[in-house]
Every structure is written in C-alpha cells, then in structure tokens.
N, CA, C and O atoms as a Maestro MAE file, in Angstrom:
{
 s_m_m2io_version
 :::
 2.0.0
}

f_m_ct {
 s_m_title
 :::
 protein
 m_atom[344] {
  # First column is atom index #
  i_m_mmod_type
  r_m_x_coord
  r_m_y_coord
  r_m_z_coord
  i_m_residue_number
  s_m_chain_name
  s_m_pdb_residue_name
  s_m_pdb_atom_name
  i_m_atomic_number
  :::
  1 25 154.250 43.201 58.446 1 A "UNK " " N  " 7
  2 3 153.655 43.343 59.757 1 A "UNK " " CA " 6
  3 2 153.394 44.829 60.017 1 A "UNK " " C  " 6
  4 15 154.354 45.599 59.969 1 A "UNK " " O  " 8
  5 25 151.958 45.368 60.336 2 A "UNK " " N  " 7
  6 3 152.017 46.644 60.757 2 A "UNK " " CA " 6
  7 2 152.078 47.199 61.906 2 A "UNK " " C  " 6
  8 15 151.470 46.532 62.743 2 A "UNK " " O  " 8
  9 25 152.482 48.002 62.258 3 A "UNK " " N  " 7
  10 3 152.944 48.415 63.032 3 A "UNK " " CA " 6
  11 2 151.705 49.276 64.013 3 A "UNK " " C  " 6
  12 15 151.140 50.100 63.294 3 A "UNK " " O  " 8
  13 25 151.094 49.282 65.623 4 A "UNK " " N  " 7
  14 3 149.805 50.087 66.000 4 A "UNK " " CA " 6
  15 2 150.570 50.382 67.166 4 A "UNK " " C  " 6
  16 15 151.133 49.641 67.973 4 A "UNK " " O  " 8
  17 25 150.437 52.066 67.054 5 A "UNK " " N  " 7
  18 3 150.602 53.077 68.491 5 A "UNK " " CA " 6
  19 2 149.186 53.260 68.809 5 A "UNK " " C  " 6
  20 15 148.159 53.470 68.165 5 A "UNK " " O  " 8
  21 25 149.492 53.112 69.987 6 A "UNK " " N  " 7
  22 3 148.386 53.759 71.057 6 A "UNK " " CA " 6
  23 2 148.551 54.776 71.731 6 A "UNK " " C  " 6
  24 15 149.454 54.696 72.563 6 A "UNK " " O  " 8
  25 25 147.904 55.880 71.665 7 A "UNK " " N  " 7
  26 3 148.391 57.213 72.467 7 A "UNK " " CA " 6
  27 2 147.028 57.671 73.307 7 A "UNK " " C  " 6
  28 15 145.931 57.531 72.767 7 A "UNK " " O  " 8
  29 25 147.132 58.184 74.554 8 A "UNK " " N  " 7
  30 3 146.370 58.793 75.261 8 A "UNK " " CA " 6
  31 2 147.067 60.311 75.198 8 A "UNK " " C  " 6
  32 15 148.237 60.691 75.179 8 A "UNK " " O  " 8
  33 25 145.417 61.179 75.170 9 A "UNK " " N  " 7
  34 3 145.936 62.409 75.090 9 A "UNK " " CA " 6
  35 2 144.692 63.062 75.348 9 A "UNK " " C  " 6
  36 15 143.571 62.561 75.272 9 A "UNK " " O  " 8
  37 25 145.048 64.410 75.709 10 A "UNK " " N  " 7
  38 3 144.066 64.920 76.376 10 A "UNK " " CA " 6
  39 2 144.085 66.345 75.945 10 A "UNK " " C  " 6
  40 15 143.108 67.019 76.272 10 A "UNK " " O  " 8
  41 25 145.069 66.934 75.240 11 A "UNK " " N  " 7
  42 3 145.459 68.279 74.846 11 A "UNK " " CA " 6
  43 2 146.811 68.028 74.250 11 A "UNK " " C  " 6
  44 15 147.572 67.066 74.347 11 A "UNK " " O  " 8
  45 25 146.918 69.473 73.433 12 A "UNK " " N  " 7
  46 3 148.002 69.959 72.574 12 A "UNK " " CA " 6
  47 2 148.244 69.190 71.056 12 A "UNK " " C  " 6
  48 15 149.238 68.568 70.682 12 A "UNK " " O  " 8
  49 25 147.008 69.458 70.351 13 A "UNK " " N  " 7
  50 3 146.960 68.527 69.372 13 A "UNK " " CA " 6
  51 2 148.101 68.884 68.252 13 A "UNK " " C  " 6
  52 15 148.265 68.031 67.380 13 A "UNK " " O  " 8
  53 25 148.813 69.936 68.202 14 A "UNK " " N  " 7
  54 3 150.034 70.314 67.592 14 A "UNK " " CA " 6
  55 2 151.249 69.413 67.701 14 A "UNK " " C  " 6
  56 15 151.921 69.046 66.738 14 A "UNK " " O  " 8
  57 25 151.501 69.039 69.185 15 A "UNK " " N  " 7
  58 3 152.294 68.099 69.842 15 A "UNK " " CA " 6
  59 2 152.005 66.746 69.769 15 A "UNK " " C  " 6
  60 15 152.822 65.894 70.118 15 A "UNK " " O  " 8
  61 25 151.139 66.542 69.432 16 A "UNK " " N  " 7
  62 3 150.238 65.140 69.109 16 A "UNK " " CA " 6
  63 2 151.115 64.950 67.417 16 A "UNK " " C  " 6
  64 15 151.904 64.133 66.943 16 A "UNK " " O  " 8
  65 25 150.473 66.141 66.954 17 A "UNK " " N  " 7
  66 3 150.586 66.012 65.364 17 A "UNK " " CA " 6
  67 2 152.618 66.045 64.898 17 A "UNK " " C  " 6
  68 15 153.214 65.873 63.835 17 A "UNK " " O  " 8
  69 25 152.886 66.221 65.712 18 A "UNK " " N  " 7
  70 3 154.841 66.216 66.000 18 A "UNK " " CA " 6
  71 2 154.733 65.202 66.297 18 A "UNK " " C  " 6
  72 15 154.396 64.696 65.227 18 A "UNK " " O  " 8
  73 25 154.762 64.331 67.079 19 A "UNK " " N  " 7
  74 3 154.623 62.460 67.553 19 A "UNK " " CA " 6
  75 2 154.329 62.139 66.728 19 A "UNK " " C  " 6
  76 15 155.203 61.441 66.214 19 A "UNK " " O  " 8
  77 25 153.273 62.242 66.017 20 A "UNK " " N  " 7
  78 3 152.958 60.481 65.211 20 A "UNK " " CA " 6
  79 2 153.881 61.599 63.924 20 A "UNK " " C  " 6
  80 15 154.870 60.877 64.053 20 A "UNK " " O  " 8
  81 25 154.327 62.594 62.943 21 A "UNK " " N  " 7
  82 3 155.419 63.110 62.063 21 A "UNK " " CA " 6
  83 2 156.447 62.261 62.049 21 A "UNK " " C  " 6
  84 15 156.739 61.727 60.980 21 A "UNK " " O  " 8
  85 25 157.381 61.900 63.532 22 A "UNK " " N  " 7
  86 3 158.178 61.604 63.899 22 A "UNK " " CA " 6
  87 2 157.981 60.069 63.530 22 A "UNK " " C  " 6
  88 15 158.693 59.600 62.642 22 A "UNK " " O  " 8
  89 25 157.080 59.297 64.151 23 A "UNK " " N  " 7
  90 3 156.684 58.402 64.215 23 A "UNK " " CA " 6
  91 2 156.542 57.363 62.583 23 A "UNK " " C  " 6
  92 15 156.807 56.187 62.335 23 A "UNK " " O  " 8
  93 25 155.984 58.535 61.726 24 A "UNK " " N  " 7
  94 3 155.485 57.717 60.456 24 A "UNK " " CA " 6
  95 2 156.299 56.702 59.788 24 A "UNK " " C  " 6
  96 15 157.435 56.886 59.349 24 A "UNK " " O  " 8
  97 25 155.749 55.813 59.754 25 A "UNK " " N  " 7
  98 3 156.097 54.392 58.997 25 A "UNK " " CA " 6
  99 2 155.188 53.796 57.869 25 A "UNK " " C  " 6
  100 15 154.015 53.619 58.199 25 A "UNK " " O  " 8
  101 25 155.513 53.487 56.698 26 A "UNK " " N  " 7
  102 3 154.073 53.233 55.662 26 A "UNK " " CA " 6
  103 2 153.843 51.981 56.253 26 A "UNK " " C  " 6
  104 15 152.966 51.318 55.700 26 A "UNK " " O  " 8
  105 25 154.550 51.336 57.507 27 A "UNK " " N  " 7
  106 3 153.442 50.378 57.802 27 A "UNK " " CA " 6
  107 2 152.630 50.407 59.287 27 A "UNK " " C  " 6
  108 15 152.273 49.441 59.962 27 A "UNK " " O  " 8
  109 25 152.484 51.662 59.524 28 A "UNK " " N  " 7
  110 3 152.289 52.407 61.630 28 A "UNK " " CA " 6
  111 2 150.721 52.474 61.280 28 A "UNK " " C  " 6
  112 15 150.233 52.425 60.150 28 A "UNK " " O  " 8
  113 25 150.128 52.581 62.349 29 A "UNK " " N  " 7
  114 3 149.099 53.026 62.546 29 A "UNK " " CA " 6
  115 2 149.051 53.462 63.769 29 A "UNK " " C  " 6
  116 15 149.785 53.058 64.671 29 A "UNK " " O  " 8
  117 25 147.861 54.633 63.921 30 A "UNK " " N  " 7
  118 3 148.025 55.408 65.095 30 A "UNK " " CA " 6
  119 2 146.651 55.041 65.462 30 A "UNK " " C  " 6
  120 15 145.718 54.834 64.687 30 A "UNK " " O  " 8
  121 25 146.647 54.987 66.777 31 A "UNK " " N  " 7
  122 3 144.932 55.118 67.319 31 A "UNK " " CA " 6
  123 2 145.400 55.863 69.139 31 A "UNK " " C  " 6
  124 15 146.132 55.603 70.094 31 A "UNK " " O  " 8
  125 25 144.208 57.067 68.618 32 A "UNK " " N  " 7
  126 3 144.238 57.853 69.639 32 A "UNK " " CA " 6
  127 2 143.033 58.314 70.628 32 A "UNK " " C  " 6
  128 15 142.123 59.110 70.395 32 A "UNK " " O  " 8
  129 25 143.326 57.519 71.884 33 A "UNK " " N  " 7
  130 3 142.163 58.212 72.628 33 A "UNK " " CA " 6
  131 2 142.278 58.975 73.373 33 A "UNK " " C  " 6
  132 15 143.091 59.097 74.290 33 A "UNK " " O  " 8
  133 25 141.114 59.828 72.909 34 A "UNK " " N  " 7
  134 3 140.750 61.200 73.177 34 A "UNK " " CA " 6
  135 2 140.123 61.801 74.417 34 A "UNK " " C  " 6
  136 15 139.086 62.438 74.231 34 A "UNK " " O  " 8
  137 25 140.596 61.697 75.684 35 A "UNK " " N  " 7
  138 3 139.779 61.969 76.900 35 A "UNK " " CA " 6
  139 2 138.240 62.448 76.227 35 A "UNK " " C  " 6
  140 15 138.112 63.000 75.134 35 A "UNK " " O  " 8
  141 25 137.306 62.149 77.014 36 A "UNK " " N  " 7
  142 3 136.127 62.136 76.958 36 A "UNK " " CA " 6
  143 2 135.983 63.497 77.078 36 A "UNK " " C  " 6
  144 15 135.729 64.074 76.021 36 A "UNK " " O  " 8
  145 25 136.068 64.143 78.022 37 A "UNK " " N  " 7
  146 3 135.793 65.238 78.438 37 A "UNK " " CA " 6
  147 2 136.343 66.621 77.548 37 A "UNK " " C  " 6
  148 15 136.022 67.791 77.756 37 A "UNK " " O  " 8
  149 25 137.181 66.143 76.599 38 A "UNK " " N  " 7
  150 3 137.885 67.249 75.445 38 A "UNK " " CA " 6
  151 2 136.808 66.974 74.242 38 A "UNK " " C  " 6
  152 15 136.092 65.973 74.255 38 A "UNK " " O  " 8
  153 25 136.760 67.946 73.212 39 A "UNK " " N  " 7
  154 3 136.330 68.365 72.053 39 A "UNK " " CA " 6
  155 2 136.901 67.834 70.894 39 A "UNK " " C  " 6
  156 15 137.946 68.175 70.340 39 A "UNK " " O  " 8
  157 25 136.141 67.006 70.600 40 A "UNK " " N  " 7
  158 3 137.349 66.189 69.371 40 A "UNK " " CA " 6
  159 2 137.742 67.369 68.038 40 A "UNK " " C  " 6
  160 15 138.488 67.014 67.125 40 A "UNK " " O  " 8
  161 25 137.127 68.802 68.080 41 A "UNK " " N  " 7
  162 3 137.056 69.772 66.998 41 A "UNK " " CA " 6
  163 2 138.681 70.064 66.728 41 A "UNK " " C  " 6
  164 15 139.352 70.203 65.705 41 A "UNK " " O  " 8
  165 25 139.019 70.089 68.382 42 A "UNK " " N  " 7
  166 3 140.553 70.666 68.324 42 A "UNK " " CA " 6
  167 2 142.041 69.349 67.449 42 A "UNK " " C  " 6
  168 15 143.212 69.488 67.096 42 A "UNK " " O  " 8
  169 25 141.199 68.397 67.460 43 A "UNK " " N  " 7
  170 3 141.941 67.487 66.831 43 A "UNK " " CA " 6
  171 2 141.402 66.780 65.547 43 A "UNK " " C  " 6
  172 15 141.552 65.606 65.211 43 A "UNK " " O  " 8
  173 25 140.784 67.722 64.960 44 A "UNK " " N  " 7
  174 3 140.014 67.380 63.695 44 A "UNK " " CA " 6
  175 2 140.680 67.538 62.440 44 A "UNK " " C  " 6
  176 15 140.110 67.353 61.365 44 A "UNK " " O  " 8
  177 25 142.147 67.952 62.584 45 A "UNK " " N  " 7
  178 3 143.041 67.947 61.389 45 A "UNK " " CA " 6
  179 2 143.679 67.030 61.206 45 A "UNK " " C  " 6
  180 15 144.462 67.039 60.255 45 A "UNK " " O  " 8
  181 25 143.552 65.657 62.236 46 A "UNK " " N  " 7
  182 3 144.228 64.267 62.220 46 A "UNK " " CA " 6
  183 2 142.894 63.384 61.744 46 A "UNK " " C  " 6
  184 15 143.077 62.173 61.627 46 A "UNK " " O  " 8
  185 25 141.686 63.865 61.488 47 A "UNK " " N  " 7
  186 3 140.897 62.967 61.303 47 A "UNK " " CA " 6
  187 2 140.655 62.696 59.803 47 A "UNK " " C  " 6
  188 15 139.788 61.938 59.368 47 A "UNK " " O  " 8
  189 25 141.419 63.321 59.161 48 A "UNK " " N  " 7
  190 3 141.818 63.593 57.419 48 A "UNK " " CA " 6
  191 2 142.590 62.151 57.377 48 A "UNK " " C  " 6
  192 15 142.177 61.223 56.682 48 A "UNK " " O  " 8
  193 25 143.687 62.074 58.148 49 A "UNK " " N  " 7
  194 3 144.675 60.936 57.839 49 A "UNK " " CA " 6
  195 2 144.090 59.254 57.515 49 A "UNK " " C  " 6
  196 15 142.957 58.780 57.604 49 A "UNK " " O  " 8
  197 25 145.087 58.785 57.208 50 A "UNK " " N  " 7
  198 3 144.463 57.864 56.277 50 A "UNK " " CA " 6
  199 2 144.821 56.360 57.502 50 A "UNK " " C  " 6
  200 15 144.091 55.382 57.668 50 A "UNK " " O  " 8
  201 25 146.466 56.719 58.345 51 A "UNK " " N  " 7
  202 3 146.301 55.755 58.887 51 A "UNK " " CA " 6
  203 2 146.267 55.970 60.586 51 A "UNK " " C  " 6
  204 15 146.954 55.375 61.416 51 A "UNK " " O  " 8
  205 25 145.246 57.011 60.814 52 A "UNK " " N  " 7
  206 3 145.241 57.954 62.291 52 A "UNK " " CA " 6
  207 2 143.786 57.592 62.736 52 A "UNK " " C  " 6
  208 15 142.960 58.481 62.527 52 A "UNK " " O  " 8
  209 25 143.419 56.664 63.202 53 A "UNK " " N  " 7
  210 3 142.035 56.301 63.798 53 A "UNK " " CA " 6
  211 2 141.916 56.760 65.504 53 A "UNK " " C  " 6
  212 15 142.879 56.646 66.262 53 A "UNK " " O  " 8
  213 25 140.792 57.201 65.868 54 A "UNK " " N  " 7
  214 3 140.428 57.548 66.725 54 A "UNK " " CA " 6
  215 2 139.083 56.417 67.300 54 A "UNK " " C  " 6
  216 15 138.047 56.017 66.768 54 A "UNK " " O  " 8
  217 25 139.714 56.191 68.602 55 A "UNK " " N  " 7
  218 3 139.489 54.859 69.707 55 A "UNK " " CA " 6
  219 2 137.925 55.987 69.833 55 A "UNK " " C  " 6
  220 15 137.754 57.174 70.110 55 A "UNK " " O  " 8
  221 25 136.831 54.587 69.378 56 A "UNK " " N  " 7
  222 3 135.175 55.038 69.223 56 A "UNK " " CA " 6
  223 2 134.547 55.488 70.976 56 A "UNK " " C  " 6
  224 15 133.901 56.405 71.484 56 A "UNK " " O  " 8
  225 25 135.289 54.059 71.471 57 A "UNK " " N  " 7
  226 3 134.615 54.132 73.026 57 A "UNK " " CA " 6
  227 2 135.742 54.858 74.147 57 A "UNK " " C  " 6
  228 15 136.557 54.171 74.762 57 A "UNK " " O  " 8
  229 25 135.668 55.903 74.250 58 A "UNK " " N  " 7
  230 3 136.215 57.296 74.960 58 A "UNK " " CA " 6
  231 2 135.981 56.883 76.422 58 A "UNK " " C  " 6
  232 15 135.351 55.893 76.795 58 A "UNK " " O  " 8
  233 25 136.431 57.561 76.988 59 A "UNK " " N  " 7
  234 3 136.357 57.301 78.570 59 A "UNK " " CA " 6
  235 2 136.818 58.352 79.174 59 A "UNK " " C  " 6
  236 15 137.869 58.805 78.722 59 A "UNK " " O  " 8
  237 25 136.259 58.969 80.220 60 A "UNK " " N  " 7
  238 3 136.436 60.605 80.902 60 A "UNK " " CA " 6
  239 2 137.919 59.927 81.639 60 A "UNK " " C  " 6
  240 15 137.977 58.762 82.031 60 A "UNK " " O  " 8
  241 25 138.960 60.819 81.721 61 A "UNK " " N  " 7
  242 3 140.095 59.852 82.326 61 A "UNK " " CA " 6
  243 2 140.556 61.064 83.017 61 A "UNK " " C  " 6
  244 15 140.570 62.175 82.487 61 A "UNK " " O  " 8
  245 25 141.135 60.678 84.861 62 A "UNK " " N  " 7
  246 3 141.724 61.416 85.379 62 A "UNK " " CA " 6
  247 2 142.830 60.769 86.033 62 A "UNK " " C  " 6
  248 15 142.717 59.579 86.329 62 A "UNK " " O  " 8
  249 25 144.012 61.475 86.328 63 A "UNK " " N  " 7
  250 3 145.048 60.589 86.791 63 A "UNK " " CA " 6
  251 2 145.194 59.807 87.647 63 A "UNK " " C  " 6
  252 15 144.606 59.943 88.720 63 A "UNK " " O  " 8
  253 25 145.974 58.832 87.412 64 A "UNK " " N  " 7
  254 3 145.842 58.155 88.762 64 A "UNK " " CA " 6
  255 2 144.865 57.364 89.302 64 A "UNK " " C  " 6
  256 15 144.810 56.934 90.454 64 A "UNK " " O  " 8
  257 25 143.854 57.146 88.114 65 A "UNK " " N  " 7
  258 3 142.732 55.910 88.434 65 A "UNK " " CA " 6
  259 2 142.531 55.419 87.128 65 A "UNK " " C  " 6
  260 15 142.821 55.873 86.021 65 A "UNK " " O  " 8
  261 25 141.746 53.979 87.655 66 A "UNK " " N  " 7
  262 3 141.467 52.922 86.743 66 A "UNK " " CA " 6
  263 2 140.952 53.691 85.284 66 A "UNK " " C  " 6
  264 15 141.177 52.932 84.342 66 A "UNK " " O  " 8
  265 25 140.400 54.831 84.895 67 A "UNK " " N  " 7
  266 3 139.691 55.431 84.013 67 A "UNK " " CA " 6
  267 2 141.143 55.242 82.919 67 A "UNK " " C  " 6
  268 15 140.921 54.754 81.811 67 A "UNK " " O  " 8
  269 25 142.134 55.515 83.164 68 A "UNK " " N  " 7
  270 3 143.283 55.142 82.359 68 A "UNK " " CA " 6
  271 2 143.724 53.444 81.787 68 A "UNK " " C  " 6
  272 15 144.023 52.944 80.703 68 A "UNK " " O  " 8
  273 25 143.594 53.061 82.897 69 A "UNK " " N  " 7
  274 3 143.139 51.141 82.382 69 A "UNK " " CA " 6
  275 2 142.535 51.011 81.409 69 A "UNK " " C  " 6
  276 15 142.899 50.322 80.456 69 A "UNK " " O  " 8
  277 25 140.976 51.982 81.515 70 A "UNK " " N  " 7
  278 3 139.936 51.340 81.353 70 A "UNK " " CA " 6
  279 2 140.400 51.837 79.497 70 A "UNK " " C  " 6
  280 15 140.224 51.104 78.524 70 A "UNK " " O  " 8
  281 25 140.952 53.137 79.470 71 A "UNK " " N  " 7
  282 3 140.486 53.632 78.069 71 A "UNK " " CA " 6
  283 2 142.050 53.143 77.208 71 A "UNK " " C  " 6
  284 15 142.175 53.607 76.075 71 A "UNK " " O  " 8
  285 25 143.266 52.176 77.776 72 A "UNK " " N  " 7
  286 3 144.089 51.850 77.467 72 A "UNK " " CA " 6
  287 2 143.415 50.149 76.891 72 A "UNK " " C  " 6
  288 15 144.077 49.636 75.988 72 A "UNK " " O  " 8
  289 25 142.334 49.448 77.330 73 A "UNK " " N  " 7
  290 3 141.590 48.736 77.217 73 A "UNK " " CA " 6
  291 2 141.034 48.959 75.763 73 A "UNK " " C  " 6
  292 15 141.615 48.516 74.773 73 A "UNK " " O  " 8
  293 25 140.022 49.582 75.715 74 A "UNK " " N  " 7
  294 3 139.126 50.172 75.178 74 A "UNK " " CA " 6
  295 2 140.414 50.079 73.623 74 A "UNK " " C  " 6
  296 15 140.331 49.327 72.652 74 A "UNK " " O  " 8
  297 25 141.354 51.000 73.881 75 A "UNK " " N  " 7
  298 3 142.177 50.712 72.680 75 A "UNK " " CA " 6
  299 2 142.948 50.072 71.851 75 A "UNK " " C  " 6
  300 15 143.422 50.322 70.742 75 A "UNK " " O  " 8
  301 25 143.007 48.841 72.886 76 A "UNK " " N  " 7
  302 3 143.808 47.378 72.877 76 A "UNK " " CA " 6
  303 2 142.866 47.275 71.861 76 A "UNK " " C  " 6
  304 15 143.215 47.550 70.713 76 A "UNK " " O  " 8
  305 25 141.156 46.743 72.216 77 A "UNK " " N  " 7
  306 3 140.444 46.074 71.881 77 A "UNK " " CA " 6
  307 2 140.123 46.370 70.398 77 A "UNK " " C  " 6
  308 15 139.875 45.510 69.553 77 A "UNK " " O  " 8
  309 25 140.173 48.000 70.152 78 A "UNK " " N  " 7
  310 3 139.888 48.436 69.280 78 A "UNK " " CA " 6
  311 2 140.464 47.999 68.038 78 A "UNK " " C  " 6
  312 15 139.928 47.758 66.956 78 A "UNK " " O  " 8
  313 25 142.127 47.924 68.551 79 A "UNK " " N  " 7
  314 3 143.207 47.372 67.496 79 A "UNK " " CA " 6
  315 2 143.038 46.357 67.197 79 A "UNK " " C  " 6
  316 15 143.022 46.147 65.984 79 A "UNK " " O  " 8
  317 25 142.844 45.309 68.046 80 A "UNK " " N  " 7
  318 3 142.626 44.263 67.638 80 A "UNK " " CA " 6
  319 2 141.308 43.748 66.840 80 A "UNK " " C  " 6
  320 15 141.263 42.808 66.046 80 A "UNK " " O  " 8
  321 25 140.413 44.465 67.183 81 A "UNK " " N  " 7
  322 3 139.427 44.744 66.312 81 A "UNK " " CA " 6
  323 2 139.694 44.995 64.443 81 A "UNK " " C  " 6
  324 15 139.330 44.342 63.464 81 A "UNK " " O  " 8
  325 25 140.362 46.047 64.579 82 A "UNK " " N  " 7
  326 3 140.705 46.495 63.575 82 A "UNK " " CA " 6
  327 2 141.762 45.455 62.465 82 A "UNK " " C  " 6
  328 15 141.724 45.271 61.249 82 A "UNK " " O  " 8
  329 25 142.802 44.844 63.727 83 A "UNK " " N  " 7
  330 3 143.873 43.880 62.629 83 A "UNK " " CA " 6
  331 2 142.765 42.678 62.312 83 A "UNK " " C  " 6
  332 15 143.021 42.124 61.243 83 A "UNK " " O  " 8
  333 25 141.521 42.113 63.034 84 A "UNK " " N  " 7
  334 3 140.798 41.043 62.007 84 A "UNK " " CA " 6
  335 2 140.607 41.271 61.199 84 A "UNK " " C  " 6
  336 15 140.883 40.383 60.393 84 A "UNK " " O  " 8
  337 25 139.981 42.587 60.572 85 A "UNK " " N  " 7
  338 3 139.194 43.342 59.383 85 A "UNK " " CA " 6
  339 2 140.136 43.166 58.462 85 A "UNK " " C  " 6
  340 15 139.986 42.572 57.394 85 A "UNK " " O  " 8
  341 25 141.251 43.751 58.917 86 A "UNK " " N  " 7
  342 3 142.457 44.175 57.475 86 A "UNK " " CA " 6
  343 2 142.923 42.711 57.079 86 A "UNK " " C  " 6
  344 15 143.727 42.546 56.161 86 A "UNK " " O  " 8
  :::
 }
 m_bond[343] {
  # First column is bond index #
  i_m_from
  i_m_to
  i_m_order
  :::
  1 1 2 1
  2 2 3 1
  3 3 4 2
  4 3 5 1
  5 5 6 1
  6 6 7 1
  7 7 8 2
  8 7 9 1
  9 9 10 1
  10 10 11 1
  11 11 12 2
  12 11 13 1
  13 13 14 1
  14 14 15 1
  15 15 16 2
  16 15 17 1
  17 17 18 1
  18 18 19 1
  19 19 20 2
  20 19 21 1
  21 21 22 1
  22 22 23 1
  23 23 24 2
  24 23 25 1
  25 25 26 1
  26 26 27 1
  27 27 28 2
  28 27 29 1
  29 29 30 1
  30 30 31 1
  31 31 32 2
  32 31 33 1
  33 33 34 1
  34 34 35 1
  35 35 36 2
  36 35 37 1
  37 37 38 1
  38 38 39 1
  39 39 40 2
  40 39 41 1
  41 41 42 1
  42 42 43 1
  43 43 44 2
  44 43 45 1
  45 45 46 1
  46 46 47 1
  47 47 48 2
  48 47 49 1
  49 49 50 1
  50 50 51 1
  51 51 52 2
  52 51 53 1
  53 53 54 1
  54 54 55 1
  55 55 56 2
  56 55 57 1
  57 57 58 1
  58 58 59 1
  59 59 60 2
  60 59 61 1
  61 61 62 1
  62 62 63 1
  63 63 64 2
  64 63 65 1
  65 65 66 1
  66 66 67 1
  67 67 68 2
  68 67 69 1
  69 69 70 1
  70 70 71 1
  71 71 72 2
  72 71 73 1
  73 73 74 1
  74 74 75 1
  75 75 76 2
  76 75 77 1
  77 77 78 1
  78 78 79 1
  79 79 80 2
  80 79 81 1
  81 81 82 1
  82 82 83 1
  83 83 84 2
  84 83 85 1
  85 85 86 1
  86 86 87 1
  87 87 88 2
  88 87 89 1
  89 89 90 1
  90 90 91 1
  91 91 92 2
  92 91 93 1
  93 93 94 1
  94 94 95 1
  95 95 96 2
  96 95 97 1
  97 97 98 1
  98 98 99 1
  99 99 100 2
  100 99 101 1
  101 101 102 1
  102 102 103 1
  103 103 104 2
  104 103 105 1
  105 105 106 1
  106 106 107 1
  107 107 108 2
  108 107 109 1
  109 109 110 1
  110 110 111 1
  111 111 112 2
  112 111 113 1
  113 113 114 1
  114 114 115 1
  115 115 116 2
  116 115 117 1
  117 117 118 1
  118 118 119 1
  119 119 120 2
  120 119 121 1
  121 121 122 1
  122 122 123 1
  123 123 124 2
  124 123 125 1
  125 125 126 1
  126 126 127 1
  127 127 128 2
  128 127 129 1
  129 129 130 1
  130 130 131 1
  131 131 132 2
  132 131 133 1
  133 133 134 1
  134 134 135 1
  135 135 136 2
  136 135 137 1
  137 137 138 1
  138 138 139 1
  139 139 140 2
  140 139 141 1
  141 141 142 1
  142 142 143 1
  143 143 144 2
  144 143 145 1
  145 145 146 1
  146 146 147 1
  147 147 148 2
  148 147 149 1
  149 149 150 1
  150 150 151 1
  151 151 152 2
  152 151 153 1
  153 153 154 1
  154 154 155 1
  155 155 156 2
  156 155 157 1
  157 157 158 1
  158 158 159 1
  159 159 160 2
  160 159 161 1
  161 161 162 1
  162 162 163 1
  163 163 164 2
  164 163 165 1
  165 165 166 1
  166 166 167 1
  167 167 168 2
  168 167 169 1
  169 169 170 1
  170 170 171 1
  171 171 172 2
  172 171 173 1
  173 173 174 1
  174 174 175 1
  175 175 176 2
  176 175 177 1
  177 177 178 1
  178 178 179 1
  179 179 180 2
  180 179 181 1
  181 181 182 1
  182 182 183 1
  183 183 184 2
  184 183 185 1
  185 185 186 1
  186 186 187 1
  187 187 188 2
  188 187 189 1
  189 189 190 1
  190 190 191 1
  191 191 192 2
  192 191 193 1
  193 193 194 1
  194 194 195 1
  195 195 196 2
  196 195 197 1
  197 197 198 1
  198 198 199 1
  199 199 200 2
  200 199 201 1
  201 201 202 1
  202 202 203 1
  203 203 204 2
  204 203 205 1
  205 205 206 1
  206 206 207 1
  207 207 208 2
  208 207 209 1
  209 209 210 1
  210 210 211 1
  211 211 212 2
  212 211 213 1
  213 213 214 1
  214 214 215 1
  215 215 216 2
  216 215 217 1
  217 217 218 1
  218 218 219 1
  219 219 220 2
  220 219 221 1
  221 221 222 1
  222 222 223 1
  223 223 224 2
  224 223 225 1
  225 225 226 1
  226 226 227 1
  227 227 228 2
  228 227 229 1
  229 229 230 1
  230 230 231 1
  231 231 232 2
  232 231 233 1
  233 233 234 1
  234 234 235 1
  235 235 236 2
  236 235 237 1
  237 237 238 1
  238 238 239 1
  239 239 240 2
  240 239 241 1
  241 241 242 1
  242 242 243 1
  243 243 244 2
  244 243 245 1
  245 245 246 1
  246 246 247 1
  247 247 248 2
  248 247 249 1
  249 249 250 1
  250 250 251 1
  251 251 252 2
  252 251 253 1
  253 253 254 1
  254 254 255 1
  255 255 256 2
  256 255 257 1
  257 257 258 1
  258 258 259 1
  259 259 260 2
  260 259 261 1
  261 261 262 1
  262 262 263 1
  263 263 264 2
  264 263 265 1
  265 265 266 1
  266 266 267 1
  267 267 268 2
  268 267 269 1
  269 269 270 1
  270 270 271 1
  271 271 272 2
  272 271 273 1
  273 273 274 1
  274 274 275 1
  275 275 276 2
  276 275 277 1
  277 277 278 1
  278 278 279 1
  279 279 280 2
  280 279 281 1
  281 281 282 1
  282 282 283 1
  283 283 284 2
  284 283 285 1
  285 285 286 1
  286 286 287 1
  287 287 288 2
  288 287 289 1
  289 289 290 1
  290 290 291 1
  291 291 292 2
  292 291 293 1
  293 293 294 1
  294 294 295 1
  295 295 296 2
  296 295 297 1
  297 297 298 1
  298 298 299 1
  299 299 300 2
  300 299 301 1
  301 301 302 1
  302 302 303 1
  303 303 304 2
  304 303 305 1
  305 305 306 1
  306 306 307 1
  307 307 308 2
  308 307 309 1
  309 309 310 1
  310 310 311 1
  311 311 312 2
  312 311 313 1
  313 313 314 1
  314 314 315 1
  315 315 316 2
  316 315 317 1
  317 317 318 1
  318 318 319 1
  319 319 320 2
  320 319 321 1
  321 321 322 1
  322 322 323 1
  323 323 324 2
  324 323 325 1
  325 325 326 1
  326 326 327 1
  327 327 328 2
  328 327 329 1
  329 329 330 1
  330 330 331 1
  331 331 332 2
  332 331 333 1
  333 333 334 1
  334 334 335 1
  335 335 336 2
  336 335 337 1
  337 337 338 1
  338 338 339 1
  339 339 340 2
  340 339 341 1
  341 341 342 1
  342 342 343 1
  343 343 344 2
  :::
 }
}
C-alpha cells in the first residue's frame, strides 16, 4: 500500500525539502501544492525527485478562505487520479 502526503505550501522550500527527508518511505509519495501566486523556480530542486509530484491545477490561496478547500481538493483529486494509473 502506498503511502500519499499532501502538503500546501507557499514558501521556504528548504523546510519543505526537511519534511518530506523526514518523511521518506520507499512506499510515500508526496504531492505538493504550490500557491499560485509563488514561482515554482524556487522549488525546482524537488522537481528532480522521483516520488515528489506537484498538484497541476494550482489555486492563488489566502488564509482563511475557501481558496484552501479548493486547492486541498484539487489535490485529493489529483491523487486519486494518480493511484488509477499506477
């Protein structure tokens, strides 16, 4: 059974890259969405990884409103997307 984190994040891709370190399992997968409004450049050293996918449909997210639903959604769907394929 594999294992899928979902992380919202918006900055400190160093601290990102310490979480899923901590995290690794040869059977985890990570999927991370990336506030809309950030630069995916700054987190382009996780896009090497083999089991670190990044959630396609992004969503500008500010606290404290549905925009967090929406892109916690967005990543459900994604996963599940993803466990038919495999």
């Amino acid at each position: 059974m594999r294992i899928a984190y979902l992380i919202l994040t918006h900055k400190l891709p160093s601290q990102l890259r310490i979480l899923i370190d901590l995290c690794q399992h040869p059977e985890a997968d990570f999927y991370i969405h990336l506030d809309k409004k950030v630069n995916l450049k700054a987190f382009s050293d996780l896009l090497t990884e083999e089991n670190i996918f990044f959630i396609q449909k992004r969503v500008r997210c500010r606290w404290g409103t549905y925009s967090l639903v929406q892109a916690t959604i967005n990543g459900l769907k994604e996963i599940q997307g993803a466990s038919l394929v495999k």
